[in-house]
C-alpha positions as CSV (number, residue, x, y, z in Angstrom):
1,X,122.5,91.1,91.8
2,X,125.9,89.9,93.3
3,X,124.0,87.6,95.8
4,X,121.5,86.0,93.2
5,X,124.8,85.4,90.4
6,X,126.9,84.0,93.9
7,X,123.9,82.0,94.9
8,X,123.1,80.5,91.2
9,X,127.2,79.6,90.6
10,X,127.0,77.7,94.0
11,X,123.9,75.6,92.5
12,X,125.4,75.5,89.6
13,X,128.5,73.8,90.8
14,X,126.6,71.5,93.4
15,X,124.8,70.1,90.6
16,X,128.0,69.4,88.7
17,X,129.9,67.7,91.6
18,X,126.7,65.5,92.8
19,X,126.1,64.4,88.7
20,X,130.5,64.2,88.4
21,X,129.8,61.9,91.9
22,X,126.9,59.8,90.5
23,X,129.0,59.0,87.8
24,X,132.3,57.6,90.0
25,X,130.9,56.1,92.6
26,X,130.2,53.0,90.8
27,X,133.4,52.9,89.3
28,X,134.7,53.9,93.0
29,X,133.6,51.1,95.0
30,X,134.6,48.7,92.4
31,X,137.7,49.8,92.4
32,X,138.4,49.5,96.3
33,X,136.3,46.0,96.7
34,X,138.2,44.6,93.2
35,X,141.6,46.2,93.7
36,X,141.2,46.1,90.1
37,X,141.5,49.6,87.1
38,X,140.1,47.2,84.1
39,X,137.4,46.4,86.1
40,X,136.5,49.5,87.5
41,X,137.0,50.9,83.8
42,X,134.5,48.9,83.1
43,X,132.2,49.3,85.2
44,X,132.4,53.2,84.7
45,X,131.5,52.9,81.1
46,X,128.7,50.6,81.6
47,X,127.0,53.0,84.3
48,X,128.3,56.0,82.1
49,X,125.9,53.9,79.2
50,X,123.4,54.2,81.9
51,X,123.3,57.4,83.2
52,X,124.4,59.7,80.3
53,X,120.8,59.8,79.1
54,X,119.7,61.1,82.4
55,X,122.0,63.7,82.7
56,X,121.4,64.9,78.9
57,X,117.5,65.2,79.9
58,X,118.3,66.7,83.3
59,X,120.7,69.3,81.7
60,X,118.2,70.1,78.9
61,X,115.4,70.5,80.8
62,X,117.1,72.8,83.6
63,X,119.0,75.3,81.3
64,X,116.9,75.2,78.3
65,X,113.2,73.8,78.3
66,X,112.4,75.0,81.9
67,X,113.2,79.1,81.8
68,X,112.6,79.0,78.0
69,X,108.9,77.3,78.1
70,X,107.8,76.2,81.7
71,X,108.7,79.6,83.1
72,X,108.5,81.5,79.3
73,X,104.9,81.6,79.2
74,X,104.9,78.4,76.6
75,X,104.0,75.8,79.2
76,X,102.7,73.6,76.2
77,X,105.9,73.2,74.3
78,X,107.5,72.2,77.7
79,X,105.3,69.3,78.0
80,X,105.1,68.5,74.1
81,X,109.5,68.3,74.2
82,X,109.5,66.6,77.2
83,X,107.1,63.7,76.3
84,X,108.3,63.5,72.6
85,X,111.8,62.9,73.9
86,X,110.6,60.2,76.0
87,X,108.6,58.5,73.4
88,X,111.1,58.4,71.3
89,X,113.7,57.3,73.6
90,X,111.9,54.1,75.6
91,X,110.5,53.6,72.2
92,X,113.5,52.6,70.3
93,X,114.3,50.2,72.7
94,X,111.1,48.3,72.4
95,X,111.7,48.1,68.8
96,X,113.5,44.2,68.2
97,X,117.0,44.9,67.1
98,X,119.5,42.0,66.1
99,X,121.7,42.6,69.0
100,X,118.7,42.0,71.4
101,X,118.4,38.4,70.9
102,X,118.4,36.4,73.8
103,X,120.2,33.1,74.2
104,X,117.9,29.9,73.6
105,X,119.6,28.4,76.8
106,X,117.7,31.4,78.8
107,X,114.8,31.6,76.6
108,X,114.3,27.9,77.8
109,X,114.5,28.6,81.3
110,X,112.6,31.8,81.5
111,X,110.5,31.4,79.0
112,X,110.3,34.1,76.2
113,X,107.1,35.7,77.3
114,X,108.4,36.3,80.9
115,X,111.5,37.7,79.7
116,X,109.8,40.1,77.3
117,X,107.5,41.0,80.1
118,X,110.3,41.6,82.8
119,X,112.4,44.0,80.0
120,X,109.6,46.3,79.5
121,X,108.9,46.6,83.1
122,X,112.5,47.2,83.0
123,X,111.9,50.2,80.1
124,X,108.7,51.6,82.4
125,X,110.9,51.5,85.2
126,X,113.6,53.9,83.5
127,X,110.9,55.8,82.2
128,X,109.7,56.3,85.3
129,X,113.1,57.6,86.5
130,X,113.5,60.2,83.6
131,X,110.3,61.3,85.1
132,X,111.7,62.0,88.4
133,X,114.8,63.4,87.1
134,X,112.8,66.3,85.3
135,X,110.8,66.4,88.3
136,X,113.9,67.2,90.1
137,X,115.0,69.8,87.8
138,X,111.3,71.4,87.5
139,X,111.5,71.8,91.7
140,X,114.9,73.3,91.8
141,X,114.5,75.9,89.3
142,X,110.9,76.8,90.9
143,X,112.9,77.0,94.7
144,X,115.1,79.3,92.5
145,X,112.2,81.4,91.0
146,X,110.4,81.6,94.4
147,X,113.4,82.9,96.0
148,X,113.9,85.2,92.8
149,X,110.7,86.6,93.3
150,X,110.9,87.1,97.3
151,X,114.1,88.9,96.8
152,X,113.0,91.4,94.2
153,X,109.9,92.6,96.2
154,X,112.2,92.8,99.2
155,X,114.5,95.1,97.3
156,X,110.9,96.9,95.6
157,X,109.9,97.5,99.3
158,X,113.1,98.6,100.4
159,X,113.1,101.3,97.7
160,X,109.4,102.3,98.6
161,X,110.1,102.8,102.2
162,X,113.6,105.1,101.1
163,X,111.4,106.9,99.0
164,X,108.5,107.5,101.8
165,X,111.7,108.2,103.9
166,X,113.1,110.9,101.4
167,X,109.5,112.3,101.1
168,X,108.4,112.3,104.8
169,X,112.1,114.1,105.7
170,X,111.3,116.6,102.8
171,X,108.0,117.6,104.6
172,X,109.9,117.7,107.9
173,X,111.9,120.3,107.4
174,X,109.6,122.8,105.9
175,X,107.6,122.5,108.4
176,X,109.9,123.3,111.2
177,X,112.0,125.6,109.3
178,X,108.2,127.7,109.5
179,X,107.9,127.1,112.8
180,X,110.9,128.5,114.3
181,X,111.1,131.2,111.7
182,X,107.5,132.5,113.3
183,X,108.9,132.2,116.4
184,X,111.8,134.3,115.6
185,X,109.5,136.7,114.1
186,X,107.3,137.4,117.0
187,X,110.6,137.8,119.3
188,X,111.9,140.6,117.1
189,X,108.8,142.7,118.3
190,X,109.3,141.7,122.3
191,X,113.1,141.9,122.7
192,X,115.5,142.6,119.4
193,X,118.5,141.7,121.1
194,X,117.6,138.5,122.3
195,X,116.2,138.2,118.7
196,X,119.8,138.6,116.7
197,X,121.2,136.3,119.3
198,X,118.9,133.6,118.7
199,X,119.5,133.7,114.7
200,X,122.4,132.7,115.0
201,X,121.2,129.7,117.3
202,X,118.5,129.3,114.8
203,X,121.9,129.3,111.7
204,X,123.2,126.3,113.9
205,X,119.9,124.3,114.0
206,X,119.1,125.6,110.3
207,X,122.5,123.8,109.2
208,X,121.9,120.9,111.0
209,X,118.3,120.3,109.8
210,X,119.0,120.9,106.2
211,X,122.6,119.1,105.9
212,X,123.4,117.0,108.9
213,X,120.3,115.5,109.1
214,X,120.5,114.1,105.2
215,X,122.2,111.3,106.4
216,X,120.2,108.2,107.9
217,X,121.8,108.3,111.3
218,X,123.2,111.2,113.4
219,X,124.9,110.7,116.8
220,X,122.2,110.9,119.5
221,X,124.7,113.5,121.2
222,X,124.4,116.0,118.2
223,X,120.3,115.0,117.8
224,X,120.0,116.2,122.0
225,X,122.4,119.3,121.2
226,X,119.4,120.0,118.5
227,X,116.6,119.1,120.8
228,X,117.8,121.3,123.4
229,X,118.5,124.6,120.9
230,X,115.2,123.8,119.9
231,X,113.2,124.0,123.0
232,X,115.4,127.1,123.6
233,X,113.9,128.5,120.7
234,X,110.6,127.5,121.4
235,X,110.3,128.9,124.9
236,X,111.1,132.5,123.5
237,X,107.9,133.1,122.3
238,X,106.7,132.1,126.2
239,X,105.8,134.6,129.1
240,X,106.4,134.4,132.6
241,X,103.4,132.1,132.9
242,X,105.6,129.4,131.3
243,X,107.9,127.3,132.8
244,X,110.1,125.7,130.5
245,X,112.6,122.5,131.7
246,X,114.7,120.2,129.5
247,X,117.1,117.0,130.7
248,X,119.0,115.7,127.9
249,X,121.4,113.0,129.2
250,X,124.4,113.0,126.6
251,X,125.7,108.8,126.5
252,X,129.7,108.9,126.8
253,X,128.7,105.7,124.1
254,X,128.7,106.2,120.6
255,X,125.0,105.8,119.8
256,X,123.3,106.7,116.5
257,X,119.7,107.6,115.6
258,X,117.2,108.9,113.1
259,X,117.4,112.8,113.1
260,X,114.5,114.7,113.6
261,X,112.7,112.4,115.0
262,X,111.0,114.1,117.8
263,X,110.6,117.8,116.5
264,X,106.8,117.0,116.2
265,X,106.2,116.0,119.7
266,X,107.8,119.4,121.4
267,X,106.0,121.2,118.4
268,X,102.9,119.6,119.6
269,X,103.6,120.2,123.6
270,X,104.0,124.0,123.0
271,X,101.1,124.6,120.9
272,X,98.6,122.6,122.9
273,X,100.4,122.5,126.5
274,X,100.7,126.5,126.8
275,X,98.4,129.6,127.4
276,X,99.1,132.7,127.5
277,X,96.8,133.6,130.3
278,X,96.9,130.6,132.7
279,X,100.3,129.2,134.5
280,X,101.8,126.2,131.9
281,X,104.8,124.1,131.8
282,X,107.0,121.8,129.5
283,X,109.3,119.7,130.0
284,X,111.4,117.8,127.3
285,X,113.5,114.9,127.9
286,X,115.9,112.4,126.5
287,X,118.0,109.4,128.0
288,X,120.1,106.3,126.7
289,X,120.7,103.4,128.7
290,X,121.4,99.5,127.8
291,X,121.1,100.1,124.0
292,X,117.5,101.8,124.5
293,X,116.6,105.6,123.7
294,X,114.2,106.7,126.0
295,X,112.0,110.4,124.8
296,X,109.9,111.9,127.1
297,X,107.7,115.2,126.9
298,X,105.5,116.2,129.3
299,X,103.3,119.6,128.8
300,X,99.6,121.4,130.5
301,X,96.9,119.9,129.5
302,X,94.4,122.9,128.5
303,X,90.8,121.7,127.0
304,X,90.8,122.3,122.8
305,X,87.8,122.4,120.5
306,X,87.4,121.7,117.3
307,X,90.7,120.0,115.5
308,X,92.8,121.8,117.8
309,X,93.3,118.8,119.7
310,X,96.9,117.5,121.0
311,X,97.7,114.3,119.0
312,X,96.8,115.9,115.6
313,X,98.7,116.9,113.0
314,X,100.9,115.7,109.8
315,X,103.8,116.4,111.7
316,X,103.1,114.1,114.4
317,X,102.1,111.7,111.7
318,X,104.7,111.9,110.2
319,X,106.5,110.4,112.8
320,X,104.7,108.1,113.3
321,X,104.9,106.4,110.2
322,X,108.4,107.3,110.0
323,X,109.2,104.9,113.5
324,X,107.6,102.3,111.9
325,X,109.6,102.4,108.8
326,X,112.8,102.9,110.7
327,X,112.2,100.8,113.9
328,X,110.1,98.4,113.3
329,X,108.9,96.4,116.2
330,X,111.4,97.9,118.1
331,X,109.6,101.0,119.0
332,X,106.5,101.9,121.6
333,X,104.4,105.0,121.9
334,X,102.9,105.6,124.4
335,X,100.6,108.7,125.2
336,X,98.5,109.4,128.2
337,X,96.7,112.2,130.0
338,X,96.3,112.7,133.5
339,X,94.9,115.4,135.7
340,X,96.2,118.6,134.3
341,X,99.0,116.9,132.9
342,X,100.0,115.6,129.3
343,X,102.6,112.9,128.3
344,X,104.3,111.2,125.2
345,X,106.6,108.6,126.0
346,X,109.3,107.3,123.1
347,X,110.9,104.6,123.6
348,X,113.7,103.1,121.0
349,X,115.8,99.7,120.9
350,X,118.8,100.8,118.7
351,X,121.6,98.0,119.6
């Protein structure tokens, strides 16, 4: 609302110093070229005489009969008022006044037919000109309206996508809070120990994921600390079949990101890429370098039927959709599968 009352005051004021200039300019040169005030007085009043009627119908039409009819709804009464005042204006001065009568010397030399026919292509002319001046008001107050109306469905989509935001983060967490908290659970029955020592990691992820993360950005050193408690917790539920790896690069720059952006995609790598009864392997990944944020998760490709298939999920479309609200077109995806071998490539632009 600041911008649109900033822009319209700067319009505003343009118009006033271009009509305040139309007006002088005459009176201006003048002036300079006569070195003379009487004479420039005079020829300020006489264009004054001139001009005053344009800058009435200009005036009326732009901050009355344009928003109030044209752009109202009442299109009809725009056109009605703008044609009556013209009538009634080029009008009287086709009507013979006293004052009007021309000198015989001139009559005789023009004659009085040529000189009536050159003063009402004089009035048409005029009339033509108090066309273009509402013409000129109509097109700045529709550039106005236009830009109006792109700037109120940017803001409407910017408060959809915030909304889609708030709701996709909401379905986030619940899901991974369940996640982890079945994880936990089926460690209490293996080793209880190692159990109580990983709720307190899981206190340290929980507090991250339910308050750090309500912000828009994080720091992408506190997002890898995450990630990598994360795959921690993840590999407990593993057996000695499993080999679990992780590289997280912390940046010495300060570098911000999305939170929780990749939860989905190391969900995804140990439900599909692990079994229980063949060797399997994951290996999670994250690097910064020259203002790009470079995810990488590779797992074991094991056949799935059904559903069950890697790529699947809300989770993982969640994220999805959530990189194209947050980074869009500067963002690629890239999936592939290779051998025995599965891999999701992330790669963001974020300065």
């Amino acid at each position: 609302m600041q911008t649109k009352s900033r822009r319209n005051l700067i319009i505003n004021t343009t118009q006033m110093v271009v009509w305040v200039a139309v007006f002088l300019i005459p009176a201006i040169i003048t002036g300079v070229t006569t070195r003379s005030v009487s004479q420039a007085w005079t020829v300020f009043l006489a264009s004054s005489a001139i001009l005053l009627p344009f800058f009435v119908l200009y005036g009326l039409n732009y901050y009355y009969l344009i928003p109030q009819f044209l752009h109202g709804g009442r299109a009809k009464w725009f056109y009605i008022v703008n044609i009556v005042l013209l009538l009634a204006w080029n009008s009287y001065k086709l009507i013979p006044r006293g004052d009007m009568e021309m000198p015989q010397e001139v009559i005789d030399q023009f004659g009085e037919n040529s000189l009536w026919a050159l003063y009402i292509g004089g009035v048409f002319i005029l009339l033509f000109m108090q066309i273009i001046v509402i013409l000129l008001a109509v097109g700045i107050r529709n550039v106005m309206r236009t830009n109006d109306t792109m700037i109120q469905v940017q803001e409407e989509r910017r408060k959809s996508a915030e909304a889609e935001l708030t709701w996709l983060k909401h379905q986030l967490n619940p899901h991974f809070l369940f996640n982890t908290l079945n994880n936990i659970s089926s460690l209490t029955q293996i080793d209880p120990d190692k159990a109580q020592e990983s709720i307190g990691q899981l206190s340290d992820l929980l507090r991250y994921a339910l308050y750090d993360s309500e912000t828009d950005k994080v720091a992408l050193a506190a997002e890898m600390e995450f990630m990598s408690n994360y795959v921690d917790l993840m590999a407990l539920r593993c057996n000695e079949l499993t080999t679990v790896t992780k590289d997280f690069q912390v940046p010495q720059a300060s570098v911000e990101v999305a939170p929780l952006l990749f939860i989905s995609l190391v969900e995804n790598a140990f439900k599909h890429g692990v079994n229980a009864r063949y060797p399997s392997f994951v290996s999670v990944g994250m690097s910064y370098a020259d203002g790009v944020i470079t995810f990488r998760c590779a797992n074991s490709l094991f056949e799935k039927q059904g559903s069950d298939h890697i790529g699947s999920g809300i989770g993982l479309e969640n994220m999805k959709r959530r990189l194209e609200l947050l980074y869009p077109g500067k963002y690629t995806y890239e999936q592939k599968a290779e051998g025995d071998t599965y891999t999701v490539t992330v790669t963001l632009i974020v300065c």
